[in-house]
C-alpha positions in Angstrom: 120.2 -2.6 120.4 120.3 0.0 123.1 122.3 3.4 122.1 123.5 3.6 125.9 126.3 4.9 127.1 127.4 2.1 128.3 127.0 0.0 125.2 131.2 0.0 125.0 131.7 -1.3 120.8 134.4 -1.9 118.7 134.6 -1.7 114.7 136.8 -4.1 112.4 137.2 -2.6 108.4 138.7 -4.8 105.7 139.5 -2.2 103.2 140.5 -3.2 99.7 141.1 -2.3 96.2 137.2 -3.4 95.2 135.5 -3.1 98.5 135.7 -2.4 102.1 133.9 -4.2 105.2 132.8 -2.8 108.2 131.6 -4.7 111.0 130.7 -3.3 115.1 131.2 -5.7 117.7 130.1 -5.5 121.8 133.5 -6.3 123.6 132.8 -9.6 124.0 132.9 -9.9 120.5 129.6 -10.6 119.3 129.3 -8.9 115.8 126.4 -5.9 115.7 126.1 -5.4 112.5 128.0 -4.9 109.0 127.9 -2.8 106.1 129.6 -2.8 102.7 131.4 0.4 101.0 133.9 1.1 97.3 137.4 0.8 97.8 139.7 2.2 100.5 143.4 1.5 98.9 144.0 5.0 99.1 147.1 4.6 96.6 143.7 4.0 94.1 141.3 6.4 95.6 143.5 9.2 96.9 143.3 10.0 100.5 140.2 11.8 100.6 138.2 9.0 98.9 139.4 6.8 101.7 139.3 8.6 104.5 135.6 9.5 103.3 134.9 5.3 103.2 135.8 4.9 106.4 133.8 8.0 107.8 130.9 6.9 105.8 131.4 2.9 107.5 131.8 4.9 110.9 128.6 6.9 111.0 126.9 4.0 109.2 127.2 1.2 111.8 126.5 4.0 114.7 123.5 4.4 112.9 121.9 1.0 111.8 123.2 -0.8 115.6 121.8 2.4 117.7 125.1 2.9 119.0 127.6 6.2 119.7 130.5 7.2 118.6 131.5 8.7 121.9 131.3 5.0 123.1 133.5 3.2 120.2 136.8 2.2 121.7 138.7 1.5 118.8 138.8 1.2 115.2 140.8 -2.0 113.9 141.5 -1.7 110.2 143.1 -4.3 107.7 144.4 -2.1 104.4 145.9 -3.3 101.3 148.1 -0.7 100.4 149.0 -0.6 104.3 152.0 -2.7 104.7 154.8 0.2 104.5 155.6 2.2 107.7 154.8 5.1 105.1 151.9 4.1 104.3 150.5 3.9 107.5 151.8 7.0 108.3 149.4 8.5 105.5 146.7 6.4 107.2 146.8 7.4 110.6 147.0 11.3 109.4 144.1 11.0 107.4 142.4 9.4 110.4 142.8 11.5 112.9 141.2 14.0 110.6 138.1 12.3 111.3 138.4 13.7 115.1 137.4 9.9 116.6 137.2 9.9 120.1 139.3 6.2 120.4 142.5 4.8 119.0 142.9 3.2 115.3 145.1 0.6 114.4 146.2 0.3 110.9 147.2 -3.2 110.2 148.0 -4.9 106.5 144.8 -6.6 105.1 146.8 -9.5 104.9 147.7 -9.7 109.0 143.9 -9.5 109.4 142.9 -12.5 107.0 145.6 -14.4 109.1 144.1 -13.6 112.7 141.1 -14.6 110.9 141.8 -17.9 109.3 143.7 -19.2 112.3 142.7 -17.3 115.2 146.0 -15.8 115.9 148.3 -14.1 114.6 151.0 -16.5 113.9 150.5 -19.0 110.4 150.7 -18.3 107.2 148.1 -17.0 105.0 148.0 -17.4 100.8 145.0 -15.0 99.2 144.8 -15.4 96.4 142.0 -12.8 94.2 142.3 -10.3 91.7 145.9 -10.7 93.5 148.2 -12.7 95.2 150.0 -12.7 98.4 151.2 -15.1 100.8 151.9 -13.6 104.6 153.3 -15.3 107.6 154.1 -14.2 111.1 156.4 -17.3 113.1 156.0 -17.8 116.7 159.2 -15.5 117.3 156.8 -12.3 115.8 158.8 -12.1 112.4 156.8 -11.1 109.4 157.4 -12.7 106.5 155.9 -12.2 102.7 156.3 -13.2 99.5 154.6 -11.9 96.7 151.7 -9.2 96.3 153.6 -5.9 94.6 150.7 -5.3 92.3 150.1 -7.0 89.1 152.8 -5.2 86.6 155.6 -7.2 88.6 154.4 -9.8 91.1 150.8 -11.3 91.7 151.5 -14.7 90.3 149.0 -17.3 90.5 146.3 -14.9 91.2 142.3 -14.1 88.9 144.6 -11.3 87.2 147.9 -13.6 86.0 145.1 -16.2 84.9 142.4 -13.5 83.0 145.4 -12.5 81.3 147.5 -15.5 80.2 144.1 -17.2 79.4 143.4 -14.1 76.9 147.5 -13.9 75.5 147.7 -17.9 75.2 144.0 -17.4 72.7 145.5 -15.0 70.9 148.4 -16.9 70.0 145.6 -20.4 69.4 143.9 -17.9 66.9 147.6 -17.2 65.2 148.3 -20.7 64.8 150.9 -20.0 67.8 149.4 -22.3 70.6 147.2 -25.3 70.7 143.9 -24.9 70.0 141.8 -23.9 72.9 137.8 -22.8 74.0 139.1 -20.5 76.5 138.7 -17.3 74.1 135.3 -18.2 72.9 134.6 -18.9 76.4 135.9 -15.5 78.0 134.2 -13.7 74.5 130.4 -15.1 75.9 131.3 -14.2 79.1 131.7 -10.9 78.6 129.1 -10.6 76.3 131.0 -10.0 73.0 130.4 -10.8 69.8 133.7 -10.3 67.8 137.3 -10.7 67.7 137.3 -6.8 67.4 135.6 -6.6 70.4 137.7 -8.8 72.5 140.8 -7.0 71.3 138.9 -3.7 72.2 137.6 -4.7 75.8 141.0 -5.5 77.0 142.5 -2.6 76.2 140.0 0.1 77.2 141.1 2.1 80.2 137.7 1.8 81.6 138.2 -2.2 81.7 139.6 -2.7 85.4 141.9 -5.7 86.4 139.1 -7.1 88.6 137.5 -7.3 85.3 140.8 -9.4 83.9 141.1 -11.5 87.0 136.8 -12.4 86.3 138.1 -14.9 83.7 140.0 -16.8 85.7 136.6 -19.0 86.4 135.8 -19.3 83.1 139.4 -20.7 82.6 138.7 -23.0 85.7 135.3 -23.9 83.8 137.1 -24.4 80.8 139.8 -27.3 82.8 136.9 -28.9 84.2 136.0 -29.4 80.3 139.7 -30.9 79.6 140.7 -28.1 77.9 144.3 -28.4 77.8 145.3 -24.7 77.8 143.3 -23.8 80.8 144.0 -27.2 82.5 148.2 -25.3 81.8 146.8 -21.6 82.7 145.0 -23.5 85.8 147.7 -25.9 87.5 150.8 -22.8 86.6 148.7 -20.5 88.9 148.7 -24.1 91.9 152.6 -23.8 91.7 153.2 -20.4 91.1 150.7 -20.3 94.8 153.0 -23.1 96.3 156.1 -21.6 95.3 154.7 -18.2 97.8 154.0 -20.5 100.5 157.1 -22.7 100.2 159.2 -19.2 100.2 157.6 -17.9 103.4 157.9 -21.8 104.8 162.2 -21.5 104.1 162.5 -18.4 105.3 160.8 -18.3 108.5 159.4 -21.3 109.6 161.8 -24.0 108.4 161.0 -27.5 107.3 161.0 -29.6 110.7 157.1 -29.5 110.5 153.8 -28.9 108.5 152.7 -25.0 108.6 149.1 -24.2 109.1 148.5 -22.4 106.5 144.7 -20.5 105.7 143.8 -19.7 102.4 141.6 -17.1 101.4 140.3 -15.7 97.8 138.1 -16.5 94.7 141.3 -18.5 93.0 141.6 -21.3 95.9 138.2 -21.0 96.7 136.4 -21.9 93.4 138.7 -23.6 91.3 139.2 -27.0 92.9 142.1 -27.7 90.3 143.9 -24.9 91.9 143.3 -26.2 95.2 144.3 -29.4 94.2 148.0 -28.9 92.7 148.4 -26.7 95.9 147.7 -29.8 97.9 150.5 -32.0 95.4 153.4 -29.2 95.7 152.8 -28.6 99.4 152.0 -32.1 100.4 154.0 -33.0 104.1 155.2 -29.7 104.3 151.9 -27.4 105.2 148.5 -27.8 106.4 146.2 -26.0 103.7 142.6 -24.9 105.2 140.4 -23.2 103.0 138.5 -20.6 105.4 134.8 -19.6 106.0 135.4 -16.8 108.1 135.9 -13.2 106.8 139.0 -11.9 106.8 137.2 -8.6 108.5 136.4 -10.7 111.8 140.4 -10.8 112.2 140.7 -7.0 112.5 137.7 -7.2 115.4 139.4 -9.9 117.2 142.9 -7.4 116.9 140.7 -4.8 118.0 138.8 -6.4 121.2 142.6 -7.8 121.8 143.8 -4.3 122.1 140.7 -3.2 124.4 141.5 -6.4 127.0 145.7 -5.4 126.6 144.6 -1.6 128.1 142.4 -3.5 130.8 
């Protein structure tokens, strides 16, 4: 790849609480290159960790696709954390400390997996990962949400709610409280531990994360596809507590008269087929569910080249 001036690029970042995702793109939107980082949810990392990820994804894609900053026209970013007018308030300050010679828009990571799934930004999208969201923009431009205020209050459905009601629901098997399950002996091998002290331990050290929680959810899904009948629960709770996102952005913005496309995105709908399944069953007649291929990063390129043609 040429490092011309004329070799016009834009960069689309997909910045979350585990990792964020760079990718350069010519303006006709052929992707350049990519490059992986840490996390960018500056209300995790503080600002200067972020703003140092997104420097660091900057000079590395000039670098590795022979290409100039002088020549980028825009930097398109999708943020968790980014959904407040606050929030991107902070953003944008922290950006313009990096003295880029073209505009940065700050969009929620959510809005990007969208544009993403279904090309445009108007849909609904349901990720469900460590968390849980579902997102919708109608044709009229409203923004509706349901879900995704951080695991302490909200998250349902998503690898967190699952990790941990798989590991409360085998503590109360263990106390003659619940049926009996394999879930706990299941999550115990999985993360390599040997006793009940262990367990007990792991789950409560403050260097255990809740991506490292929200990990169990596949052995729970393994666990269904055994006929457990506690994870088969955990599993087809976590299909309606998902629906019931989707049906609440459906009501209050779409309206019933016809199926909503609706993309889905995350570890939870895309490797536990029960999950995907009871999501099917609740929603059935009321929203066309498409589990996506594409990553959620390619939305905020397309929102960036769609920015570059809008100034033309």
């Amino acid at each position: 790849m040429s490092g011309d001036v004329m070799m016009k690029w834009v960069i689309g970042i997909d910045g979350g609480g585990t990792k964020t995702v760079g990718c350069a793109a010519d303006v006709t939107g052929k992707i350049l290159g990519q490059v992986e980082k840490g996390p960018s949810n500056y209300h995790i990392t503080g600002v200067a960790k972020f703003t140092a990820v997104i420097a660091g994804i900057i000079d590395e894609l000039a670098v590795c696709c022979n290409l100039k900053t002088a020549d980028l026209l825009v930097v398109s970013l999708g943020l968790a954390g980014a959904d407040r007018v606050r929030d991107r308030e902070i953003v944008l300050a922290a950006l313009a400390e990096l003295g880029l010679p073209c505009c940065c828009l700050v969009n929620s990571d959510a809005k990007i997996a969208l544009v993403a799934g279904l090309g445009k930004a108007e849909g609904i999208v349901l990720i469900a990962g460590t968390g849980s969201i579902a997102y919708g923009i109608n044709e009229q431009g409203d923004v509706i949400r349901a879900g995704g205020w951080g695991h302490l209050a909200s998250d349902e459905g998503s690898g967190y709610a699952i990790g941990r009601q798989a590991v409360a629901r085998g503590i109360r098997a263990a106390e003659g409280r619940d049926k009996t399950t394999i879930v706990m002996d299941m999550i115990m091998e999985y993360a390599s531990l040997t006793s009940w002290n262990d367990m007990i331990g792991y789950i409560n050290n403050q260097t255990t994360s809740k991506g490292d929680i929200a990990a169990f959810a596949q052995v729970v899904g393994d666990a269904a596809k055994q006929g457990d009948q506690v994870a088969i629960e955990i599993v087809k709770q976590a299909g309606d507590a998902l629906a019931s996102l989707v049906e609440s952005v459906i009501t209050r913005g779409f309206g019933w008269e016809e199926p909503v496309q609706v993309c889905m995105y995350g570890g939870i709908v895309t490797n536990i087929l029960m999950v995907r399944e009871r999501l099917k069953e609740v929603l059935a007649d009321r929203a066309n569910l498409v589990a996506c291929k594409t990553q959620p990063v390619e939305g905020a390129v397309r929102l960036g080249l769609e920015w570059v043609q809008n100034r033309v």
